[in-house]
Backbone as CSV, one residue per row, in Angstrom:
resi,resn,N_x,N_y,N_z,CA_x,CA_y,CA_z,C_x,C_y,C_z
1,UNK,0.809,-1.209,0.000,0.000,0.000,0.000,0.845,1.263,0.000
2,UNK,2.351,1.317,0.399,3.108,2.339,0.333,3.250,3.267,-0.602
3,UNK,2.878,2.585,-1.656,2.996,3.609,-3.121,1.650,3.464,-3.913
4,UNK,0.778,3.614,-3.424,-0.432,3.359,-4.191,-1.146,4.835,-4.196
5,UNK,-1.104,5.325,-5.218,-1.358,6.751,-5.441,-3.353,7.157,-5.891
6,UNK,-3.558,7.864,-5.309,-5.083,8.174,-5.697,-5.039,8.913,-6.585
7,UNK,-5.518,9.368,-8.012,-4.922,10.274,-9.078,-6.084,10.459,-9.224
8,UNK,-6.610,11.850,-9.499,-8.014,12.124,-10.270,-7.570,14.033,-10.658
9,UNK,-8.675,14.630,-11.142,-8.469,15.961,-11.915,-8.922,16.579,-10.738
10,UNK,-8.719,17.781,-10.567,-9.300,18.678,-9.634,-10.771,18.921,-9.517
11,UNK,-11.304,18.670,-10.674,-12.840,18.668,-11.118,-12.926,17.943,-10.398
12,UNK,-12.645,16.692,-10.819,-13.654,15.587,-9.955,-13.491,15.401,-7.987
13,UNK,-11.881,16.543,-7.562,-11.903,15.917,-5.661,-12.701,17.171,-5.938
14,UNK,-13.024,18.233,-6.332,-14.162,19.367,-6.051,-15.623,19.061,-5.715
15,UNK,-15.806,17.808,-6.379,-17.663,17.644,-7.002,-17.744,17.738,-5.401
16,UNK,-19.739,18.328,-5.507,-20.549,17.791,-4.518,-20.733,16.409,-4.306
17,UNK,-20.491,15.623,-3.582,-21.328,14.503,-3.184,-21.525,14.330,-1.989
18,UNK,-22.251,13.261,-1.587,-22.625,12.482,-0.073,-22.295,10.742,-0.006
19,UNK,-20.938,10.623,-0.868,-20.540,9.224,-0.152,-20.465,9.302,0.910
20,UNK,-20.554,7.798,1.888,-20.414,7.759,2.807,-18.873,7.393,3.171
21,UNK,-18.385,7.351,4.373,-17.004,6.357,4.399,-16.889,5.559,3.752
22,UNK,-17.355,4.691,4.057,-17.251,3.006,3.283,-16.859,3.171,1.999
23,UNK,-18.565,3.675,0.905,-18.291,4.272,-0.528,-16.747,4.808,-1.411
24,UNK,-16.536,6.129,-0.362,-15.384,7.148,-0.603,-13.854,5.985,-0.613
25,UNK,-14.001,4.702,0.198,-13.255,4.147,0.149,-13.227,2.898,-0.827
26,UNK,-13.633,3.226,-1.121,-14.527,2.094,-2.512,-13.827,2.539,-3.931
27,UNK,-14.293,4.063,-3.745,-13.760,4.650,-5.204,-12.738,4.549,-4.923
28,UNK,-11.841,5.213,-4.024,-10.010,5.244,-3.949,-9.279,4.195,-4.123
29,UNK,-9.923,3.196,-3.632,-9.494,1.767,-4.032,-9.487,1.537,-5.860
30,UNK,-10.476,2.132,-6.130,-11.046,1.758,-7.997,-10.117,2.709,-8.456
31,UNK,-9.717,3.735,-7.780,-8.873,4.665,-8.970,-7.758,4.119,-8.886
32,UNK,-6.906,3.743,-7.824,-5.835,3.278,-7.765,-6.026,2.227,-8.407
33,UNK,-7.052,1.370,-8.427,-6.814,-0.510,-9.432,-6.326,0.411,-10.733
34,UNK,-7.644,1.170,-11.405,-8.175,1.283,-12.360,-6.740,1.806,-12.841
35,UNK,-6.122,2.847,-12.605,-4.406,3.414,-12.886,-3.617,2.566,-13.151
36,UNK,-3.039,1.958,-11.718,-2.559,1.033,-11.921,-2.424,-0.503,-12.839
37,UNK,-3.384,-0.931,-13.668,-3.653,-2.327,-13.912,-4.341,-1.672,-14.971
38,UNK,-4.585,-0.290,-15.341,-5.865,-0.156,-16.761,-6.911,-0.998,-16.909
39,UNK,-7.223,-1.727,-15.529,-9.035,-2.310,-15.911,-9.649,-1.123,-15.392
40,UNK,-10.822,-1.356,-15.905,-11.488,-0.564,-15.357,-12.019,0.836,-16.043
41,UNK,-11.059,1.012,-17.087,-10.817,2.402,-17.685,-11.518,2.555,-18.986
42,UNK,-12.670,1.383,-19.238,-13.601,1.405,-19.994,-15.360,1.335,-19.191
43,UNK,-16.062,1.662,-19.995,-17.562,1.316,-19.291,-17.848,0.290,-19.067
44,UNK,-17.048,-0.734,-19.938,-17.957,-2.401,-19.495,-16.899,-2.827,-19.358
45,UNK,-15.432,-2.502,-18.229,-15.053,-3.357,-17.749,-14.909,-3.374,-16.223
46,UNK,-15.692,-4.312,-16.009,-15.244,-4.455,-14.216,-14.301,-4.083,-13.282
47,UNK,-14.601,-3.682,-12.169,-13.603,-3.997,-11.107,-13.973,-4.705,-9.700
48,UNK,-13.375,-5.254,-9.425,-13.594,-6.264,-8.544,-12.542,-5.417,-7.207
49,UNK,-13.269,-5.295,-6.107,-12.650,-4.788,-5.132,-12.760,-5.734,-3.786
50,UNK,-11.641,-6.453,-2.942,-11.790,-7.607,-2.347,-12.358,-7.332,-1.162
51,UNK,-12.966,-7.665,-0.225,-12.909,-7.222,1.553,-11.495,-7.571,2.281
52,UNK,-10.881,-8.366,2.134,-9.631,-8.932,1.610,-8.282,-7.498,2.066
53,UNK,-8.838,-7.067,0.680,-8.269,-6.428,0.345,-8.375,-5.065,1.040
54,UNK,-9.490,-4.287,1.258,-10.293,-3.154,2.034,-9.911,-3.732,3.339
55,UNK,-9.985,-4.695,4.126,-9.217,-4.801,5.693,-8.029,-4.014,5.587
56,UNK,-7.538,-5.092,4.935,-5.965,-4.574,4.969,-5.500,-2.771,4.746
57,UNK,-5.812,-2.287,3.652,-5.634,-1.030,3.646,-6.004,-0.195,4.916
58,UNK,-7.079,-0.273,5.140,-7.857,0.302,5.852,-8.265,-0.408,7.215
59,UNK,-7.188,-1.056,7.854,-7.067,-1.903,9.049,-8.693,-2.153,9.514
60,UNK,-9.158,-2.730,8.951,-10.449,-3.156,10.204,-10.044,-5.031,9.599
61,UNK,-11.167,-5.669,10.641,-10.821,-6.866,10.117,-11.801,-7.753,8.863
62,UNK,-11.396,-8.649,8.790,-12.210,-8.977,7.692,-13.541,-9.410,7.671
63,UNK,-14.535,-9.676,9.181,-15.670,-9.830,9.087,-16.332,-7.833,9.082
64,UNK,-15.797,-7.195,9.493,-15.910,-5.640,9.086,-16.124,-5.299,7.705
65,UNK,-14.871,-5.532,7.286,-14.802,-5.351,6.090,-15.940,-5.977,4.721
66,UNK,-16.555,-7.143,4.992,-17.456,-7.932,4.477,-18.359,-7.208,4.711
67,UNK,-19.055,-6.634,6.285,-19.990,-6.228,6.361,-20.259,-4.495,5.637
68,UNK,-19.233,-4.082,5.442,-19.324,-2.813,5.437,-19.400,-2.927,3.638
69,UNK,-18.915,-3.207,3.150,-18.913,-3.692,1.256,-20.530,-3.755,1.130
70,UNK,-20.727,-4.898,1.891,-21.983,-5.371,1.744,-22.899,-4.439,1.461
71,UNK,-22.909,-3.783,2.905,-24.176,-2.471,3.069,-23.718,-1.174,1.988
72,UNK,-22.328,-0.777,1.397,-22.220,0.031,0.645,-22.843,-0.420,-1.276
73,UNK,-22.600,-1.757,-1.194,-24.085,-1.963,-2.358,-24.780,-1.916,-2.784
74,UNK,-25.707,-2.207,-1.530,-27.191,-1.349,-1.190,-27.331,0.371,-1.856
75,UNK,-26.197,0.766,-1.686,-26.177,2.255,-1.961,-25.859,3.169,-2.511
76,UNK,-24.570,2.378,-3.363,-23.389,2.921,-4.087,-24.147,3.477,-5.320
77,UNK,-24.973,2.504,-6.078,-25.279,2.791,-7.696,-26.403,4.150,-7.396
78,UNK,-27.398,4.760,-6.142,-28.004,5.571,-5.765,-27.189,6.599,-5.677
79,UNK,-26.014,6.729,-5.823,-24.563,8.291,-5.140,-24.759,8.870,-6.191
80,UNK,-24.690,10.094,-6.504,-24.542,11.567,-7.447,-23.547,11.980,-6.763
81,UNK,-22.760,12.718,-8.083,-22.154,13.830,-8.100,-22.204,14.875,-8.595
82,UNK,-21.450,16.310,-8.103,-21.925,17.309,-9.880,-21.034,17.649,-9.809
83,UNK,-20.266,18.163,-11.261,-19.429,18.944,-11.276,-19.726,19.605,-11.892
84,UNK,-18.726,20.956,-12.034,-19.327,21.650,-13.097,-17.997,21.375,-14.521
85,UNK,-19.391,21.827,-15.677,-18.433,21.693,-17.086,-17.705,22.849,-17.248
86,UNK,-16.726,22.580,-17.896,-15.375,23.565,-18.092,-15.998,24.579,-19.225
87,UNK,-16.719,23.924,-20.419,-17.111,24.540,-21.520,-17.942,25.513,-21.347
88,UNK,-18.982,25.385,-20.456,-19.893,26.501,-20.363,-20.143,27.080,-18.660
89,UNK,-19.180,26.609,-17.912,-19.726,26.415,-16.396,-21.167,26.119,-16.090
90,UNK,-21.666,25.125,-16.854,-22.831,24.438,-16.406,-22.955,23.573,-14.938
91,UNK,-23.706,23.292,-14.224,-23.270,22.204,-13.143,-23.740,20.687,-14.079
92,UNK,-23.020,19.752,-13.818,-23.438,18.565,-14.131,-23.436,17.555,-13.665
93,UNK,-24.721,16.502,-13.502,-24.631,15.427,-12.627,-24.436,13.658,-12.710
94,UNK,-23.955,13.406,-12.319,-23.327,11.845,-13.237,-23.336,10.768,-11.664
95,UNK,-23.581,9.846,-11.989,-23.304,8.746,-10.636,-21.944,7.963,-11.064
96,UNK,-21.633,7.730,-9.800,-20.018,7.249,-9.698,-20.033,6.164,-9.988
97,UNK,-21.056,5.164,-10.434,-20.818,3.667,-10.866,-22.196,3.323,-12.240
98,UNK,-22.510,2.524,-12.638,-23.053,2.695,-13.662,-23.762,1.060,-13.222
99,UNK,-22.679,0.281,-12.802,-22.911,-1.106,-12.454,-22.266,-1.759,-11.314
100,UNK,-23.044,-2.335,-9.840,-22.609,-2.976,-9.365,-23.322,-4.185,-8.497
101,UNK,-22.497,-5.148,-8.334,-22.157,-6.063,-7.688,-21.766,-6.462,-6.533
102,UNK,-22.447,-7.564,-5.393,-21.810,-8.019,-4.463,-21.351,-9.528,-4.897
103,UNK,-20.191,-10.101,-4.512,-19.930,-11.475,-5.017,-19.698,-12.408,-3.363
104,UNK,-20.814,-12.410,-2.959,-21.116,-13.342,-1.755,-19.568,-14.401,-1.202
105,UNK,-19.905,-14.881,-2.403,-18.952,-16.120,-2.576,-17.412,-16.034,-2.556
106,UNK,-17.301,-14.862,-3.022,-15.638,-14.146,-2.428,-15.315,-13.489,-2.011
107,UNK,-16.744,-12.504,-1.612,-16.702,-11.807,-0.250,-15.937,-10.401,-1.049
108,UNK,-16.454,-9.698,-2.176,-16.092,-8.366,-3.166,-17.370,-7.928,-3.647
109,UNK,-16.813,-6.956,-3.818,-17.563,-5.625,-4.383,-16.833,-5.796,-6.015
110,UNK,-17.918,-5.868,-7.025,-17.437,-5.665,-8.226,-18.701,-4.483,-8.999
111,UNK,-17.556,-3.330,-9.381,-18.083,-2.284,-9.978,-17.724,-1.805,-10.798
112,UNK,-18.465,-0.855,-12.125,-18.200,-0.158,-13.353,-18.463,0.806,-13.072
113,UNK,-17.245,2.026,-13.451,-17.325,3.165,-13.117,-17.655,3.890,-14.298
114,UNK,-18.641,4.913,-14.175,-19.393,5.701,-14.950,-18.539,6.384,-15.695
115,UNK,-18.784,7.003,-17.571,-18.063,7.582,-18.132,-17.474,8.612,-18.138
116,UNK,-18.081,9.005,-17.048,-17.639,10.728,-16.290,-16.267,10.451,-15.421
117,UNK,-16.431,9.533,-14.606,-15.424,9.036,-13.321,-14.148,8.694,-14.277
118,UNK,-14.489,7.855,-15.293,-13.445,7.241,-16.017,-12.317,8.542,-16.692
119,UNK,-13.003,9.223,-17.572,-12.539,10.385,-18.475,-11.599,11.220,-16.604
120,UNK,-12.399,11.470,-16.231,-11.622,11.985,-15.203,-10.169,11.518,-14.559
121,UNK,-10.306,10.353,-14.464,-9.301,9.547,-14.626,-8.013,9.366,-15.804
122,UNK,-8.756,9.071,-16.713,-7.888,8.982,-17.844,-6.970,10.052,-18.560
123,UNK,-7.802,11.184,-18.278,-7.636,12.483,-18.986,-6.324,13.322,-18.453
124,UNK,-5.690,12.629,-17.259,-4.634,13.362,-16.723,-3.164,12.756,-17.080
125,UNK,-2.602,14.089,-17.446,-1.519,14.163,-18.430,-0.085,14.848,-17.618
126,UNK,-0.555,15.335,-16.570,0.650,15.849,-16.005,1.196,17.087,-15.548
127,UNK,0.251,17.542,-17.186,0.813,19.281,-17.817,-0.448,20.310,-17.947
128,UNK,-1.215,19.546,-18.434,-2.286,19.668,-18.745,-3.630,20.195,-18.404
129,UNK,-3.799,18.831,-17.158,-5.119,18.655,-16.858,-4.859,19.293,-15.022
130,UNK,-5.093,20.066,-14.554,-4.698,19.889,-13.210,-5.477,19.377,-12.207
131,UNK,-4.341,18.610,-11.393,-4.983,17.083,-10.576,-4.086,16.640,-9.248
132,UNK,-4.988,16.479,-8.548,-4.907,16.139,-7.343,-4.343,14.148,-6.988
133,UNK,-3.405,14.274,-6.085,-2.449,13.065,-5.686,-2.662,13.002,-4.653
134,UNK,-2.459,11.901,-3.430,-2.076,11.681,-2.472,-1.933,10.189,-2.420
135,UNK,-1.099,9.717,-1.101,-0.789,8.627,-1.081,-2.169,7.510,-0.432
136,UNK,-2.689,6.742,-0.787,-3.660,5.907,-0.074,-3.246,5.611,1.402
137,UNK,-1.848,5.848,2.227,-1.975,5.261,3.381,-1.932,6.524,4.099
138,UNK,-2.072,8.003,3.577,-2.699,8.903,4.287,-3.655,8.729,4.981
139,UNK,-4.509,8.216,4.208,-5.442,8.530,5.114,-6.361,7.227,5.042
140,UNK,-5.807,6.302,5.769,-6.304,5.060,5.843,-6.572,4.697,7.584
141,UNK,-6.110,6.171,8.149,-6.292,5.678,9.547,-7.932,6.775,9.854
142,UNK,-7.740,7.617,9.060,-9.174,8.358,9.596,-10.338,7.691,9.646
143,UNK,-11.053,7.688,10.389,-12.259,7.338,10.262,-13.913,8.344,10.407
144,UNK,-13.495,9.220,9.545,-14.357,10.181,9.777,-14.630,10.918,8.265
145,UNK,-15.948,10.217,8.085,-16.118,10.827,6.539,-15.701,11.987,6.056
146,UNK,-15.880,12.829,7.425,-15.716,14.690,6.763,-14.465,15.177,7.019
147,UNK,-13.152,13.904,7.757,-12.129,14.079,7.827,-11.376,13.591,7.002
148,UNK,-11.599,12.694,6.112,-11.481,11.755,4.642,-11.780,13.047,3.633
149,UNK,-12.870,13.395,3.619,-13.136,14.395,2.629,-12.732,15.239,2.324
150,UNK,-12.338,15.991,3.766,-11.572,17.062,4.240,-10.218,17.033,3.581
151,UNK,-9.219,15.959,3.759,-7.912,15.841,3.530,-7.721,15.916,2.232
152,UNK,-8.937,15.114,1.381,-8.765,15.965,-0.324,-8.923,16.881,-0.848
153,UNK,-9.530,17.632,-0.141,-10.276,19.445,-0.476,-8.519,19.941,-0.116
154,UNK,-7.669,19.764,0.867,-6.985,20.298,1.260,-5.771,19.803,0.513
155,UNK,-5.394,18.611,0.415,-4.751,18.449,-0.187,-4.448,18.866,-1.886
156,UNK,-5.278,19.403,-2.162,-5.269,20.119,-3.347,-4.306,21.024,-3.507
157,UNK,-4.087,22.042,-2.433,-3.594,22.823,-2.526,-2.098,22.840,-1.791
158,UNK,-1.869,21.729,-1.621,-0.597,21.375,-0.711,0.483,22.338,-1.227
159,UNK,0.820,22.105,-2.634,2.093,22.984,-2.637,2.224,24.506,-3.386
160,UNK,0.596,25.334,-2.717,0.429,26.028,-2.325,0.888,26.683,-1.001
161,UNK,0.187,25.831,-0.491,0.239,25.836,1.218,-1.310,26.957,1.858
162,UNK,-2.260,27.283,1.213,-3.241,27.850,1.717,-4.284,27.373,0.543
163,UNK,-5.331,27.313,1.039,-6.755,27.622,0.206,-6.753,28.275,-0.118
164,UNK,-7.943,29.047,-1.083,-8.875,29.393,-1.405,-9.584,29.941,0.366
165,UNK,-10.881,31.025,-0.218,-11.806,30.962,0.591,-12.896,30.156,0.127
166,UNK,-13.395,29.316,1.102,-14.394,27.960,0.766,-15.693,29.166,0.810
167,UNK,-16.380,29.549,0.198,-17.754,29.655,0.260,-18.719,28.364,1.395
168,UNK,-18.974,28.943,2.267,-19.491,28.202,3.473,-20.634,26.614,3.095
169,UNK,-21.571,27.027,2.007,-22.530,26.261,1.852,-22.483,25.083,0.438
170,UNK,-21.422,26.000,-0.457,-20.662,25.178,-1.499,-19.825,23.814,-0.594
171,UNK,-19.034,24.946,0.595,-18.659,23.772,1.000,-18.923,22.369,1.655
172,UNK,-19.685,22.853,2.365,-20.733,21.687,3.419,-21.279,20.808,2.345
173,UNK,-21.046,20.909,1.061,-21.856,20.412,0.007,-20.872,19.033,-0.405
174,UNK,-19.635,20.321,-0.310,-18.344,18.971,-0.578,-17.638,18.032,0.289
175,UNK,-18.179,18.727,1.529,-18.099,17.661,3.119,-19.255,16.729,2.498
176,UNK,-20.287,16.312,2.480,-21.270,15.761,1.972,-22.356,15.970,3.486
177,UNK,-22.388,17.528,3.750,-23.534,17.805,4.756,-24.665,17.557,4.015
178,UNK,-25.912,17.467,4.864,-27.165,18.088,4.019,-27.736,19.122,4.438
179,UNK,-28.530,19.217,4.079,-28.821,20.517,4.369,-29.340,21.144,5.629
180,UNK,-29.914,20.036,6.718,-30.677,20.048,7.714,-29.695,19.600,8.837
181,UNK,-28.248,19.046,8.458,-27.150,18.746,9.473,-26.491,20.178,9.740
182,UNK,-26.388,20.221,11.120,-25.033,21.031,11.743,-25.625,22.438,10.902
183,UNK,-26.225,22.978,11.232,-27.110,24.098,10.777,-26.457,25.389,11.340
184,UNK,-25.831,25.447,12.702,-25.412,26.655,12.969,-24.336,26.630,12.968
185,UNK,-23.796,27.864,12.483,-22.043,27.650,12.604,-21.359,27.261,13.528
186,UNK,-21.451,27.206,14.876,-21.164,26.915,15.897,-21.035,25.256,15.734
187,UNK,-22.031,24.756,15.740,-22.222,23.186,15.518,-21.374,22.691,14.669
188,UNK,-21.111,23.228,13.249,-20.860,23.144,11.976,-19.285,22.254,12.859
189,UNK,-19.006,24.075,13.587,-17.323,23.956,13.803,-16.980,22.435,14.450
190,UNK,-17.838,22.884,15.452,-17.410,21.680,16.448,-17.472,20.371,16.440
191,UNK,-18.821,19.879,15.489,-18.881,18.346,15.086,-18.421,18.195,13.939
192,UNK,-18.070,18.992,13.374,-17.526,18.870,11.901,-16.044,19.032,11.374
193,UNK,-15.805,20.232,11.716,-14.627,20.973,11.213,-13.300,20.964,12.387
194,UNK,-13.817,21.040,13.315,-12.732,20.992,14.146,-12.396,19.554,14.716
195,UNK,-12.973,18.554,14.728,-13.118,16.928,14.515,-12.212,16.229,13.168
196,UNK,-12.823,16.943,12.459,-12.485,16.182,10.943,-10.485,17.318,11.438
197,UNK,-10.630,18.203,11.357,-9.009,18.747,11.483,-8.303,18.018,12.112
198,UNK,-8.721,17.988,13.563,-8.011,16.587,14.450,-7.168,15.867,13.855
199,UNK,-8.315,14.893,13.154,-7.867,13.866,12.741,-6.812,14.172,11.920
200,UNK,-6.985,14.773,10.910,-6.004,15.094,9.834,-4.794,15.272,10.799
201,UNK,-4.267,16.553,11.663,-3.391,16.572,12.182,-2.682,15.250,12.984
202,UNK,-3.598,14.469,13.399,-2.733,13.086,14.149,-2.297,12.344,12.879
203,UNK,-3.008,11.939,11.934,-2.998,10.914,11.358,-2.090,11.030,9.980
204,UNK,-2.218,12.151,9.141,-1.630,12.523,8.317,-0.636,13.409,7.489
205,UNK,-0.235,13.533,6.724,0.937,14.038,6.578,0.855,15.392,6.268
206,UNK,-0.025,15.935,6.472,-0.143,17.687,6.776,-0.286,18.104,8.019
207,UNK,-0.579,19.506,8.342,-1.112,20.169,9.704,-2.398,21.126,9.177
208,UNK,-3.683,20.913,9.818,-4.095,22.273,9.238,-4.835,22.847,9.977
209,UNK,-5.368,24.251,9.473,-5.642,25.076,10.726,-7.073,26.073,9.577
210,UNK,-7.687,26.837,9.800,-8.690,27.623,9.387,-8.882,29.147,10.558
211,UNK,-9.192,30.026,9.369,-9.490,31.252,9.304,-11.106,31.359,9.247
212,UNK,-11.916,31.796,9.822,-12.869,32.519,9.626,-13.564,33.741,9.039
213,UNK,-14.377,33.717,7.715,-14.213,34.847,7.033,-15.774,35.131,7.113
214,UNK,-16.343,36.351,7.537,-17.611,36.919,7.490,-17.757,37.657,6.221
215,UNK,-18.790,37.135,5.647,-19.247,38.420,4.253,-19.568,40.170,4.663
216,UNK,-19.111,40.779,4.064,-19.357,41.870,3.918,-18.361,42.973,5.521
């Protein structure tokens, strides 16, 4: 797992969504197969993702790991994303799998990733396309969706070394809040933002910290 790189375009760690843990760890697993090994990097070809395999990365054990695949099945082919298009700044919405699978019998998740996910994937050149890296055992110890999420919004800008200002409600969008969670800023901070930072700071290979910016 030491060198297993997550590669996608900046478009796509931007989109809105609401994977859950499990999910979010589902795809990172598929981008790294899909890179690595070029399955995957068509519409009708499979990927097979092991529980096996998801323990190990992601230390839980393997009756965990079974269970947690399992229930992300149930849910995965239901996930949206949007991004927006480059050509016209339209927003646009695409689901992250097109086709999937539980395989009982070997205890995997086998999935086809949608033509949007793929191109996103494929399309990065180096020079080109600008795109977001990190190593998979970053962040294999978090366990906190919005601290998982968190570390790719941020990691974007690593060798920067600052953000952007996040627009408050864009962002909660890309934490995968809804709309009726953590409603006051106060809350926001404390179950959300200052939790999910934590983690990042113990676990991974940045430090980070936030500014507060009032409109007007």
């Amino acid at each position: 797992m030491a060198n297993e790189l997550v590669v996608k375009t900046n478009r796509l760690n931007m989109a809105i969504h609401n994977l859950s843990l499990t999910e979010i760890r589902i795809i990172q697993l598929a981008i790294v197969d899909a890179r690595e090994t070029g399955n995957g990097l068509t519409p009708n070809m499979p990927l097979r993702i092991q529980a096996t395999r998801y323990a190990e990365v992601f230390c839980t054990t393997r009756q965990t790991a079974y269970e947690v695949i399992l229930e992300a099945e149930t849910n995965l082919f239901e996930r949206r994303f949007t991004f927006i298009d480059e050509r016209d700044g339209k927003p646009v919405k695409s689901r992250w799998v097109q086709q999937v699978k539980y395989l009982d019998d070997e205890g995997a998740i086998e999935i086809i990733l949608t033509s949007a996910v793929i191109d996103e994937i494929r399309r990065i050149d180096g020079s080109q396309t600008p795109f977001t890296e990190y190593l998979l055992k970053q962040i294999s110890d978090l366990n906190s969706v919005y601290a998982t999420r968190l570390y790719e919004l941020l990691i974007q800008w690593r060798s920067v070394g600052k953000t952007p200002i996040f627009e408050l409600n864009q962002f909660r969008e890309q934490l995968g809040i809804g709309v009726n969670e953590y409603k006051t800023m106060n809350n926001f901070k404390v179950r959300v933002l200052d939790l999910a930072i934590t983690q990042i700071n113990k676990h991974t290979d940045i430090t980070a910290g936030y500014d507060q910016h009032k409109a007007g």
